[in-house]
N, C-alpha and C positions, 0 to 999 in steps of 0.2 A: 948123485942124490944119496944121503946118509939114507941106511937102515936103521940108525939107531931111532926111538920113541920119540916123538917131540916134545912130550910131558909125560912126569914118570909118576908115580902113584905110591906111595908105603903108610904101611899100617905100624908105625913104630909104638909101641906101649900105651900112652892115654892119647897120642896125635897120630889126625892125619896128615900126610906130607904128600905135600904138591910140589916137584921141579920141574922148572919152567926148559927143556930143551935141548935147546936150537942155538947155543955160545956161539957159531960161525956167522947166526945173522942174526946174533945181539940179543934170540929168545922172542923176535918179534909174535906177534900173536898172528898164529893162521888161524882159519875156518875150523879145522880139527881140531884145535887143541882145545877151543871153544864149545864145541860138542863134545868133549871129552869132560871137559873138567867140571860144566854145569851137573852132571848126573853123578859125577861121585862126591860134590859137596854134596845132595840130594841122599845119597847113598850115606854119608857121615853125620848127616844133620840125625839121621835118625837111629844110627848105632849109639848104644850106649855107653860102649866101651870106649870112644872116642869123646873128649872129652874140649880138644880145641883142637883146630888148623892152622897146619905152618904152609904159608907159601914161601918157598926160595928160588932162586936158579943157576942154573948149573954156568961155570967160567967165570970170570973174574973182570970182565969187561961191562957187560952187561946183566941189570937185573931183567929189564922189557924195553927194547928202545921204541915200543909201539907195536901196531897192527901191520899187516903183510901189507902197506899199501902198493906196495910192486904188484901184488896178485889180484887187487881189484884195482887198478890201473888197466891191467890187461883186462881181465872180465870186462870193463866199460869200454873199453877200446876196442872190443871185438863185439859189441853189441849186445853184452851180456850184463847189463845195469842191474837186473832184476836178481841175478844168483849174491854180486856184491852188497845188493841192500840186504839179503837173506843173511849175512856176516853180519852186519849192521847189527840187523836185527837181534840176531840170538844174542852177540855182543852184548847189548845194550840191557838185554833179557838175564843175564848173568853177570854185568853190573850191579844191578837191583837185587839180585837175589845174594851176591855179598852184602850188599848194604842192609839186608834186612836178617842176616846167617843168625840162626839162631844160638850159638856157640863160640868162643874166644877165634879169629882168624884173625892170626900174628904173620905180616908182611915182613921175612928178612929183606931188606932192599940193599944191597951193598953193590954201583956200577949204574949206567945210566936207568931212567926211571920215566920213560915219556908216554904220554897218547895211551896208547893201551895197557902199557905196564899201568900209568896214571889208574886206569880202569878196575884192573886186579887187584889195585892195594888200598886205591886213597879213602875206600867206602866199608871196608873191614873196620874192626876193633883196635889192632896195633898196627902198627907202620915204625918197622925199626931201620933207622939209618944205619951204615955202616961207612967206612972212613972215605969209600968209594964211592958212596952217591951224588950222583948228581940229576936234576930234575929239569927239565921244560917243559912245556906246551907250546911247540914252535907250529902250530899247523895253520896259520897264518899265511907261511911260508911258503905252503905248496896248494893254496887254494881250498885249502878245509876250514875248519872251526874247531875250537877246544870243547870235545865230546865228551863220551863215555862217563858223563857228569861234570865237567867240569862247569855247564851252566848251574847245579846247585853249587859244589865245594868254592869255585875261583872266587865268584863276590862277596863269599862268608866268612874269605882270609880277611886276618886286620888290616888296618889301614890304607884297605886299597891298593894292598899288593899284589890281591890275586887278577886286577885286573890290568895291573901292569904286566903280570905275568903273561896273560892271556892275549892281550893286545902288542906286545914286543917281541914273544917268544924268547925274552930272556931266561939261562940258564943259572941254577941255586945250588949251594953245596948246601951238607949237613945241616949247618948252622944254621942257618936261613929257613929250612925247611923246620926242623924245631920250632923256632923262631915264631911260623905263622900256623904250626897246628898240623902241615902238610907231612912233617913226622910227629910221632909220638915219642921216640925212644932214639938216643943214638949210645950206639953200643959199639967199640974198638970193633974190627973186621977179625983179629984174630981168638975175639971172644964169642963170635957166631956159632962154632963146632958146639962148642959145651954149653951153649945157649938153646940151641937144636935139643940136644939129648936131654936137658932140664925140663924142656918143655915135655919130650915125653917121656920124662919119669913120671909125670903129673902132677908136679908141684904148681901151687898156686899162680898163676898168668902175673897179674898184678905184680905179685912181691919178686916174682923170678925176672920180669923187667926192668923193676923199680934195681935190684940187685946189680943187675948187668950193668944198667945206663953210665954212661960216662957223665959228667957237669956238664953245662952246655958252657958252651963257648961264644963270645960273643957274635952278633951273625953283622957280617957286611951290609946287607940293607938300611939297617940301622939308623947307619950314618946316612942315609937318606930317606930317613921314613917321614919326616912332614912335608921332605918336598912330595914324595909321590901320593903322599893323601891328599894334598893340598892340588897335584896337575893331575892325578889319575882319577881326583873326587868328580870331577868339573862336569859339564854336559852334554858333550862331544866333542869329538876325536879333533875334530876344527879348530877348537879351546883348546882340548890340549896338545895340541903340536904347536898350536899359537904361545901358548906358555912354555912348551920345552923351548922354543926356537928361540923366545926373549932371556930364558934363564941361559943358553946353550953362551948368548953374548957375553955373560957377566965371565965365562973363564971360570981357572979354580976346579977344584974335584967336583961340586955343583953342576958348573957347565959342563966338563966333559960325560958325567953321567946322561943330562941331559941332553946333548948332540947324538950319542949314542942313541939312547931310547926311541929319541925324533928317526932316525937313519932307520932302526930296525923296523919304524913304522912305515918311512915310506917307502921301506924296499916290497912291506910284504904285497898281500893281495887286496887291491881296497875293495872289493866284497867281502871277502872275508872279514875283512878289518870291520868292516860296517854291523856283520851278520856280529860278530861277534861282540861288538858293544852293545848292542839290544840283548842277546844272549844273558850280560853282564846287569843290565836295565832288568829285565823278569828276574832274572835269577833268586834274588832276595826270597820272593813269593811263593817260591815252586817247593812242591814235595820231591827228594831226588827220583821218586816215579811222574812228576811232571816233567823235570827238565829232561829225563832218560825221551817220553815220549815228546816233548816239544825238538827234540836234536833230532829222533826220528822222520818226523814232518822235517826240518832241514836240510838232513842228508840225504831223502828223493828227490830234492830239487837240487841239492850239489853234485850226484851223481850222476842228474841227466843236464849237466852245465858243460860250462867251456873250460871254467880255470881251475878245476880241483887235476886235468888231465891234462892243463898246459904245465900246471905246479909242478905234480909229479914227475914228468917228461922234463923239465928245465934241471930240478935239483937232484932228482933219484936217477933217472934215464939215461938223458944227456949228458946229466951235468957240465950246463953250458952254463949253470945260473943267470940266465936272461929269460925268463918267465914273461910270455903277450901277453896280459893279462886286458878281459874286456869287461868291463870298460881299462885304462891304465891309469885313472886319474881320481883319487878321492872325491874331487869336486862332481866329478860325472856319474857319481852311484846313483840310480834314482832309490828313493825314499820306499815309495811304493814299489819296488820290486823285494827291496831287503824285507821288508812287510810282509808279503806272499809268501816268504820263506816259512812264516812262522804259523801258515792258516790249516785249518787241519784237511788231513788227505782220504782217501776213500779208506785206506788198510792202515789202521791206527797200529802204533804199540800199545798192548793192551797189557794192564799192567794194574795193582792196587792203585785206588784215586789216581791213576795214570793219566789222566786228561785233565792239559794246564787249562 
């Protein structure tokens, strides 16, 4: 076990500076570093001399590849549901309170960007790519749902990308991420050093990113953006796997997009799959202190389920990637259970207007 800090703290000139770790396991977010890091934005929201927050982190592989799900795997596998939803919890509680930071908080993101990283960055002021980013929301995959907000942000990307994103777990570089808002900034990787120290000399936020930004580049999705507004617009997952699989025949970069997107959907979890088209259905509505507390209500009932721990156990554990999932079959979700998911519980997240 490192001695080293899992997240490190500095007070450089007009910033504070947040690094994120843990480079051996990608920066994932634990419990601690989560208790750490809500009380010193708390602590900087209210210096004066601190003027805006840089998040970054340390190694060159990963910005966040998500939350410790190994360590609340284990916590629900040992009986201990209630310490993993208390992670949830404060998570979801320091979510929000990015989202609502009263001060410029600039996300260097340069290496992968998932699930909790998503959490840390997507609800700040800036969000700067670098030549390394790359993003998903694959938790489909292992029996979760696209959290930590992704029920406000995912539905509010254009064209119905974010609910491609959210329902495929497919992965975006730069361009892409520009493209729909989920950056704000992409800036060369070897212009981060001197992007850092600008920030804290305290020159202007705004003009010191406008400065840095490279052009953007044209983004890959692009070239299929009215098919996915047009199959991911539709009314459920039914419709749209019925239209990937008719577009999938025509062949051409079309179909093979489409075969793809169909495969990633039938491989993942169809609760989740189900939990998270409704997610996708509210989302429009919610304040991201509704959707923080409506994913709350969801994940007490994923954490005391069967496939967020067969998920985990098949792709992180085992890695046998053959996931039992119960039910196994799209058509056998019942309606009225994905419902249930979303009703409220006795210990709310409580939160500004936090009740969807």
């Amino acid at each position: 076990m490192s001695s080293e800090p899992e997240v490190l703290f500095e007070r450089r000139g007009a910033a504070g500076i947040i690094t994120l770790n843990r480079p051996k396991a990608l920066n994932a977010l634990s419990h601690q570093m989560v208790r750490l890091i809500h009380p010193q934005l708390m602590a900087w929201a209210q210096d004066p001399d601190v003027s805006r927050v840089v998040l970054k982190a340390s190694g060159e592989r990963a910005f966040c590849a998500g939350g410790d799900i190994r360590a609340i795997y284990d916590l629900g596998r040992a009986g201990r549901a209630d310490e993993a939803l208390a992670f949830w919890r404060e998570e979801y509680l320091l979510n929000h309170y990015i989202g609502t930071y009263p001060k410029p908080y600039v996300s260097l993101i340069d290496g992968i960007c998932m699930g909790g990283g998503f959490g840390l960055s997507a609800h700040g002021t800036y969000r700067v790519a670098g030549d390394r980013y790359l993003f998903a929301m694959p938790e489909v995959n292992i029996g979760l749902f696209p959290d930590v907000g992704g029920t406000y942000v995912l539905p509010r990307l254009p064209g119905r990308r974010g609910v491609y994103l959210a329902l495929t777990g497919a992965r975006i570089k730069a361009a892409d991420a520009l493209a729909t808002g989920l950056a704000t900034h992409k800036v060369p990787s070897d212009q981060f050093a001197a992007l850092e120290e600008a920030l804290a000399a305290g020159e202007p936020v705004d003009a010191l990113l406008s400065a840095h930004a490279a052009a953007p580049q044209e983004a890959p999705l692009d070239r299929y953006g009215a098919l996915i507004e047009e199959v991911f617009g539709r009314p459920s997952l039914e419709d749209m796997l019925q239209r990937l699989d008719a577009k999938a025949q025509d062949g051409g970069e079309d179909g093979a997009f489409c075969r793809t997107a169909a495969d990633a959907m039938r491989a993942a979890c169809p609760t989740s799959l189900a939990i998270t088209m409704e997610q996708m259905r509210r989302g429009p509505a919610l304040t991201l202190a509704g959707a923080l507390a409506t994913e709350f209500r969801i994940v007490n009932r994923v954490a005391r389920g069967h496939d967020f721990y067969e998920g985990v156990r098949a792709i992180i554990v085992d890695k046998d990637n053959a996931p039992r999932w119960e039910p196994a079959r799209l058509s056998d979700v019942d309606p009225a259970i994905i419902a249930a998911h979303f009703f409220p519980i006795e210990d709310e997240l409580e939160l500004e207007t936090g009740r969807p």
